[in-house]
N, C-alpha and C positions, 0 to 999 in steps of 0.2 A: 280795675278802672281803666287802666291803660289798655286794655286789649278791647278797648272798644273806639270803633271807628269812628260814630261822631261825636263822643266825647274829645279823642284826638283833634279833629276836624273842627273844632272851636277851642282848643288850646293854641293849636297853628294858626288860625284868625285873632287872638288876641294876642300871642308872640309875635305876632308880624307886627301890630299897634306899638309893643313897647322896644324891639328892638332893631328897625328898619332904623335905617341911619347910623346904629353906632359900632363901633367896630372894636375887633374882637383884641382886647389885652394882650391875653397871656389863657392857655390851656394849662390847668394840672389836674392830677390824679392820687387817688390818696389807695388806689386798690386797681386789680387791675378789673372789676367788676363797677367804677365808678369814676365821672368822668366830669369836672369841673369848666365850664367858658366861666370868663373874666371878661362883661362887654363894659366900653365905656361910649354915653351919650349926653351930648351938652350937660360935661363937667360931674355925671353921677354913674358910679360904680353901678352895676349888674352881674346878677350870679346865674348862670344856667346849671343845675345841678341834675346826671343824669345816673341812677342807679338802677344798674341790672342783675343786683344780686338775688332777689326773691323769685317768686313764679311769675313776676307782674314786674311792667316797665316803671320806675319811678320816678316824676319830674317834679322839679322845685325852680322857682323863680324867683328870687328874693333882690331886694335893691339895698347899697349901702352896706355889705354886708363884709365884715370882715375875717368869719370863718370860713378860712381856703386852706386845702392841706398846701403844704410847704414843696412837693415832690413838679416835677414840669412833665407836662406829656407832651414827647417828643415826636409821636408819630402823628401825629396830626400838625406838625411843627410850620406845615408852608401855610396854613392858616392864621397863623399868627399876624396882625396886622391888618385886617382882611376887613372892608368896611359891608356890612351886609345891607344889601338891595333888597331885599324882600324874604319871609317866611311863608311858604307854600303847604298845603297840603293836595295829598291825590285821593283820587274818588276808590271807596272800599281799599284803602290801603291805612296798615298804621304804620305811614311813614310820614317824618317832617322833613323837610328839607328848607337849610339855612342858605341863600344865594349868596355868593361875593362877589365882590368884583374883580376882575383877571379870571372870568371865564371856573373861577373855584366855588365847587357847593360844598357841604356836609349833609350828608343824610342821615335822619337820627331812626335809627330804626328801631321802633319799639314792639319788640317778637315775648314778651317775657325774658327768661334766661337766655334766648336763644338773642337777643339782640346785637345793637352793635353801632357803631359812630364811624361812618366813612369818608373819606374824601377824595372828592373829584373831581379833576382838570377835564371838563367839557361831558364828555360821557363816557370816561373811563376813570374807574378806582387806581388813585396812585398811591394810597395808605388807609390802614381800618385801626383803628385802638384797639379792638380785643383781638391781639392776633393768633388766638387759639379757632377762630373763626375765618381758615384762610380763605371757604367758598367765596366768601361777600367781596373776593375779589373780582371773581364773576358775576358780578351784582349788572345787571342792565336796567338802567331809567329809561329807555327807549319805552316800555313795556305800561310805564303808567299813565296817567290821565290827571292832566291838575285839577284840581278841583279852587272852586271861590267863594266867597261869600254871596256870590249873586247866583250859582248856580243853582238855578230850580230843585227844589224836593224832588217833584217828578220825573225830573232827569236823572237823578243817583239813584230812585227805585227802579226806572227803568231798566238802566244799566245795571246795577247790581244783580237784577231778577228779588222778586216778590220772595225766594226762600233762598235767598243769602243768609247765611250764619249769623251777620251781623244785625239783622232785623229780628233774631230771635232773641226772646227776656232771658231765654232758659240756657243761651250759650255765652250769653252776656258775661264779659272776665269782669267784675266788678262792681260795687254799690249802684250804678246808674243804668237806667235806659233811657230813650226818648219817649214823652210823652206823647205821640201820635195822632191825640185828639187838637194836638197844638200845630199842626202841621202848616197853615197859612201863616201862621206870625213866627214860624221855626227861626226861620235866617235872620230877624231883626231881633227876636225875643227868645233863645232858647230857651226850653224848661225842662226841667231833669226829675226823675219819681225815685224817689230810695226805693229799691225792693232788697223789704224786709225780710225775705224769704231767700234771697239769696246767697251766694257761698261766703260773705264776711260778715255775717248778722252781728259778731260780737262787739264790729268797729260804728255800726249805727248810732247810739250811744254820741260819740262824738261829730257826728256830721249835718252839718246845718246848709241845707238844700238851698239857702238864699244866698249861698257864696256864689262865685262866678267862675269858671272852671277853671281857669289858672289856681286862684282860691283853696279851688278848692282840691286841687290836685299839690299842691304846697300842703295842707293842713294834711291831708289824705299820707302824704311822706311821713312826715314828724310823726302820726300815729300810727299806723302801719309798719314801718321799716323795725322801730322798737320792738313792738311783739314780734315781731318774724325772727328777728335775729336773738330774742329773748327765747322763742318758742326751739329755735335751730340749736341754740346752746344747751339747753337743758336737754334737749333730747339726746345731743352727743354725747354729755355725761351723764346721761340714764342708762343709753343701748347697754353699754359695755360692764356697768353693775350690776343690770337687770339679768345679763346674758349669765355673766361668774355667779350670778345668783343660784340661777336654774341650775346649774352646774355641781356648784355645791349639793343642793336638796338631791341631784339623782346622786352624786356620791355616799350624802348622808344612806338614803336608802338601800343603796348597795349596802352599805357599813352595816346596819340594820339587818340587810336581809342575809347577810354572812355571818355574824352576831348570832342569829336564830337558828343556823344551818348547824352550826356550834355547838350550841344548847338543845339541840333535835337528837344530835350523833351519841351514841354510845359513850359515855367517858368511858377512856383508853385506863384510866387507873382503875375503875369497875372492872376493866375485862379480866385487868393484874390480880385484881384480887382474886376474879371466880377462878383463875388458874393455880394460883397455890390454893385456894380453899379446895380444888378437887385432884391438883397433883397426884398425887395418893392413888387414883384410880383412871389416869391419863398414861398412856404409855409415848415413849418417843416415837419418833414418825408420822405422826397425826399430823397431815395437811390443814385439817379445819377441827372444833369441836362447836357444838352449841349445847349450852350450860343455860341456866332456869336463873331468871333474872333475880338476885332474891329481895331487890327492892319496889319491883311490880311484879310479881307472882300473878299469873305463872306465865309472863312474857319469859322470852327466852332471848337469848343474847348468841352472837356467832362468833367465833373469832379465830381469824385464821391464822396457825403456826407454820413457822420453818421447820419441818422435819429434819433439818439436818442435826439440832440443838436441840437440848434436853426443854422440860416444860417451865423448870425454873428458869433458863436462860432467856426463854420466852416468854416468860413474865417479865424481865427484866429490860427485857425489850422496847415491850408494849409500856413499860412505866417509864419511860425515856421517849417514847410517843406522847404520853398523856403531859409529861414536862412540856412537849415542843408546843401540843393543844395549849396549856395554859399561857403560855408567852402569846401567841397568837392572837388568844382572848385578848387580853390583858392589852394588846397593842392594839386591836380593833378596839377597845374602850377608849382610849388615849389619842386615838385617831379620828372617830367619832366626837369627843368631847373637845380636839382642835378645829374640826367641822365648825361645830356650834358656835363658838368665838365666832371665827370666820364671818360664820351666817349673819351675827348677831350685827358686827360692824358692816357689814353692806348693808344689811336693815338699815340702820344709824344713817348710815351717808345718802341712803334712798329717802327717807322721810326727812333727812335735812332738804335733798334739794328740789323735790317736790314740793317742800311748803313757802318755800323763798318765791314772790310776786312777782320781781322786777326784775329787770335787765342788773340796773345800777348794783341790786341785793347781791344779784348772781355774780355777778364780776367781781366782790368784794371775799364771796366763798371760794371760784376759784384761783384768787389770790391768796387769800389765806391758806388752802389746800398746797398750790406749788412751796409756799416757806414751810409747811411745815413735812411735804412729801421728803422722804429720806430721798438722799443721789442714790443714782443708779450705779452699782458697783458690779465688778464682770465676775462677782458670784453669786449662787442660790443662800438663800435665808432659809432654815427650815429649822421649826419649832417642834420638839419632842419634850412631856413631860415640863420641867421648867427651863430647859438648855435648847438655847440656840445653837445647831449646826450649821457652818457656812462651805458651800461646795462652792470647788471654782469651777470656771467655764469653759476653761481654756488653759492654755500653757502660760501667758502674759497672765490671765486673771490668778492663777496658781502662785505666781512670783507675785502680785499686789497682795493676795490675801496673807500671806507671811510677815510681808513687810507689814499688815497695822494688826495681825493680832497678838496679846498676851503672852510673855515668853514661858507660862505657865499654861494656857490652853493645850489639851489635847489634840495634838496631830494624828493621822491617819491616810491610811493610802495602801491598796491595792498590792500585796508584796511579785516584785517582780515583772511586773507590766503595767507599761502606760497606763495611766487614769487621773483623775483630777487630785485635790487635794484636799481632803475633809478636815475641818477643825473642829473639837466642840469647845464653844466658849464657856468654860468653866473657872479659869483664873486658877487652879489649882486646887478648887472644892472637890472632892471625891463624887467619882463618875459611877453613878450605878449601873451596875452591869446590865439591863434594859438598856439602858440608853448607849452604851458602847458599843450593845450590836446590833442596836438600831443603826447609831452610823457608821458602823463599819460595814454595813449592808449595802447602805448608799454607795459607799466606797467601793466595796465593791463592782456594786452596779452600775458607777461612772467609773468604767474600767475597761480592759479588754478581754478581761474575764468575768465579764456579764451574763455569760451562758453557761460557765460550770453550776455546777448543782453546789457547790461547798469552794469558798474561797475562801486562803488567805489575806488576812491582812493586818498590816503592823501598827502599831501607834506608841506613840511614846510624847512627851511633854513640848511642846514646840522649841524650848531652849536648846533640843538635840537635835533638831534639823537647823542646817545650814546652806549656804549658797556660795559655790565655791568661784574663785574669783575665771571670770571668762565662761562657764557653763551655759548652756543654751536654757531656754524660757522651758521653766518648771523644772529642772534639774537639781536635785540638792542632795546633799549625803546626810544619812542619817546613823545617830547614835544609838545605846540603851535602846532600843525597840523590842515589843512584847510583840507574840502572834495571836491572832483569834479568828477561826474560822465560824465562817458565816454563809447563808445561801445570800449570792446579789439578792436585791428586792430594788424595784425603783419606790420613792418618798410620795408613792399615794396608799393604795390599800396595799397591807403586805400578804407579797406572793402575788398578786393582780400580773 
């Protein structure tokens, strides 16, 4: 609606009627996107309310009114006082301009987001409000054309040319055009057509064409501004659940598709077995054998031996393979089915905040969401099985995470080089050895032995770690510590 010229053009014609003569309070600002005058005229308050936060300029004029943010805008501050002469507009321009006296104007410039509220001694910019907009210091009024309520139609078609932007319905920013078959009685009688077809069909509904464009550029705010900043919210808390959404499903499928690679491969315990069941007729040295599958007869099976080791040792091997295969498994299962949780709760919070209507609804969820969001602590959270493991992040998050967990939680950490500090919160419950090198894997892998193939690393009950007085951040000595090697893995798919 604002981005159309003679809708503007007959707002600046009836702003000039209400606010010619009174002069200007007090400026404030409640954002730096929104821009309050306070006029007073024979004895009655005046609100000019100007907002540039949507795609579209928003103006409000209300009288009497006593909601004003609290905040002063300073940079339009020599206006203060300023009694206005006149409200102009110029021909094909969406610009207003407020006159004062002492040679000071304001021009309201309504660009959509790109707008802006300037002020100027004679014809030069001595302050702008949005001062993320430092061009519109080179803003020249030399360049426009006042326009009046007596100037001829014919003369602005003139001037404009017959295929100006603004004479087309189809470029029109807003519920209105002019109706053109009105053209003789335009200047004393304007009349405005809803097109229904245009880019805000949903806000029709509330607009009633017998307003008068101040009218209706005030009702046009109140309904408008709500859904925009109702539509702007939701969609910032959608992107980023939607995004961890998608994220999740290609991990699940990965999980999945490694899962089946699993179940495709030979069991390593099958191969153990065909090698003692044919020992007997295998000699040592054998690089490779292929043995006759005996539970899909007559697929055949391959398996390659270390010739330097006999065939049983080589079974023995391979069934120390088929252990490593079943952990594997078993942790893509458990990894996979933390997945799902996962998935299930961004589901939850997508279909809560898709079905909420309002602004007001929406404000009420994400306030409820900030009390009951946990603080942010400077370490990782990661869920194995039923045990929460907490990594730190840092040297400082290393020394916090001690200080608030269990003196009975399992510690861990990396023997012998730098790395973070793993706890499993167990309180003392017996640790299943799954989950010990699970995180002791993490451990390792927040480490600086992230690239061995097999690392150490210690753990023992947190009551044996201590922090010795004057130590630097993540320093502490530890007692009774066990060792357990582990290959690093980072805390997504393991081995990934």
């Amino acid at each position: 609606m604002m981005n159309h010229y003679f809708f503007i053009r007959q707002l600046a014609f009836e702003l000039d009627q209400q606010l010619r003569g009174a002069t200007i309070e007090q400026l404030l600002s409640s954002s730096k996107d929104e821009l309050f005058f306070q006029f007073k005229k024979e004895d009655k308050s005046h609100q000019l309310r100007l907002n540039w936060e949507t795609n579209l300029s928003l103006l409000q004029f209300l009288t009497d009114t006593e909601h004003l943010p609290k905040q002063y805008e300073k940079q339009l501050f020599d206006a203060w006082g300023g009694l206005v002469s006149s409200v102009d507009a110029f021909i094909g321009e969406r610009i207003i301009r407020i006159r004062l006296q002492n040679d000071l104007s304001i021009y309201l410039k309504l660009f959509g987001q790109t707008g802006n509220a300037l002020l100027m001694q004679g014809q030069k910019v001595i302050s702008v409000f949005r001062r993320s907009k430092q061009k519109d210091y080179e803003f020249d009024p030399t360049m426009l054309l006042l326009d009046s309520p007596e100037t001829a139609f014919e003369t602005i078609w003139n001037h404009l040319g017959a295929t100006h932007k603004v004479f087309s319905q189809s470029s029109a920013v807003g519920l209105l055009a002019l109706d053109h078959s009105a053209k003789s009685s335009w200047l004393k009688a304007p009349r405005f057509e809803i097109l229904k077809e245009e880019i805000y069909p949903k806000y029709n509904k509330y607009i009633n064409d017998t307003l008068s464009p101040l009218e209706l550029s005030n009702h046009f705010l109140r309904i408008y501004l709500p859904f925009y900043l109702f539509d702007r919210e939701k969609l910032r808390l959608l992107s980023p659940l939607k995004a961890a959404l998608e994220k999740i499903e290609k991990r699940l499928a990965d999980g999945y598709s490694r899962l089946q690679s699993l179940a495709e491969k030979d069991s390593f315990e099958l191969k153990g077995h065909l090698l003692l069941a044919n020992a007997h007729q295998l000699a040592k040295g054998l690089k490779e054998v292929t043995l006759e599958n005996w539970n899909t007869p007559p697929l055949q099976v391959r398996i390659k031996l270390n010739p330097d080791i006999s065939i049983a040792d080589n079974a023995t091997r391979i069934y120390e393979k088929g252990k490593n295969q079943h952990i594997e498994k078993q942790k893509l299962e458990e990894y996979i089915h933390t997945l799902h949780e996962e998935l299930q709760q961004k589901e939850q919070k997508i279909t809560a905040i898709e079905s909420i209507g309002n602004l007001k609804e929406l404000n009420k969820y994400i306030k409820k969401e900030k009390a009951t969001t946990s603080v942010i602590h400077p370490w990782r959270v990661m869920k194995f099985a039923s045990f929460e493991v907490w990594i730190g992040k840092n040297a400082t998050g290393n020394d916090e995470l001690l200080r608030v967990v269990h003196k009975d939680d399992l510690w861990l950490h990396a023997r012998l080089v730098t790395g973070s500090h793993v706890v499993i919160r167990n309180a003392g419950r017996k640790v299943p050895q799954n989950v010990l090198e699970q995180a002791a894997s993490w451990a390792a892998w927040y480490s600086k032995s992230k690239h061995e193939s097999l690392s150490p690393v210690i753990y023992t009950p947190r009551k044996f770690v201590r922090k010795p007085k004057g130590a630097k951040p993540g320093a502490v000595l530890v007692e009774k510590e066990q060792v357990i090697m582990v290959p690093p893995m980072p805390p997504m798919l393991p081995n990934q």
